[in-house]
N, C-alpha and C positions, 0 to 999 in steps of 0.2 A: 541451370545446374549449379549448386552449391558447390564454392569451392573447397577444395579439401584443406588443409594444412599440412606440413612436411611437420613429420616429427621434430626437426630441428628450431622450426618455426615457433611447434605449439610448446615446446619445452625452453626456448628463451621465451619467450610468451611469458608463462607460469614465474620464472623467474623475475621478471621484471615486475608482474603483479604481487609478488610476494614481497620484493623488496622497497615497493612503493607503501602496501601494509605495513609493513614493519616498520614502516618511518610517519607513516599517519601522514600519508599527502595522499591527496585524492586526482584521479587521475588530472583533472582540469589546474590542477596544481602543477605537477608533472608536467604538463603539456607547454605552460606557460615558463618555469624555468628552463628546459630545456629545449626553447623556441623552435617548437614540433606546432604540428596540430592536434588537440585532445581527438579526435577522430581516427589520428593513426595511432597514439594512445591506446587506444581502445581495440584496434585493431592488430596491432602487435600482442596486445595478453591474453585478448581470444586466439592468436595462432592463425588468424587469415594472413597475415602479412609479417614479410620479414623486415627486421630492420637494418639499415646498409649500418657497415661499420663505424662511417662517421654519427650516424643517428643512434647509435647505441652507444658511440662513447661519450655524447650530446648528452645521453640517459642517463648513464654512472657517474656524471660529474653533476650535474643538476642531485644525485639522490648520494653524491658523496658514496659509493659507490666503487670498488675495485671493478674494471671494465672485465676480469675473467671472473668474476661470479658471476656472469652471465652467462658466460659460454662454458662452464664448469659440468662436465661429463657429454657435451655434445662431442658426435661421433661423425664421421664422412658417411658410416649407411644411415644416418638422421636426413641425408639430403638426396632427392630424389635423382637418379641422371636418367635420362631417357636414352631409347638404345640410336637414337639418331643422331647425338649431337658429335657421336667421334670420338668419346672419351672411353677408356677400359679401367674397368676395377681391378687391383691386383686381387690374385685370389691362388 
């Protein structure tokens, strides 16, 4: 089964591919400054995977980079909670 992406995921994703274009580095460039693997690279801008906070601030420093243009209009419903883990949504 193909995994899904949490909106949060595919929308840092996108932001991180856009700010890599806009600087003309290619992801395998990316990868190597900010001493990641080009495979989770690739995997964080398609939105399979999230990146933990220290691998995104890894990211915006390697691409010079403000670390909240990343996280720039992410929301808490961007992030999935299942009804098992104990947590409640205020609402």
């Amino acid at each position: 089964m193909p995994r899904v992406p949490s909106p949060a995921a595919a929308h840092i994703g996108e932001r991180i591919r856009t700010a890599r274009e806009s600087s003309t580095m290619t992801q395998d460039q990316l990868a190597v400054r900010a001493d990641i693997d080009s495979s989770n690279v690739r995997a964080y801008e398609s939105g399979r995977a999230m990146p933990s906070i220290h691998t995104l601030l890894r990211i915006a420093i390697a691409m010079r980079t403000p670390i909240d243009y990343f996280l720039k209009d992410v929301t808490l419903e961007m992030f999935p909670v299942s009804s098992s883990d104990g947590r409640r949504r205020a609402g």
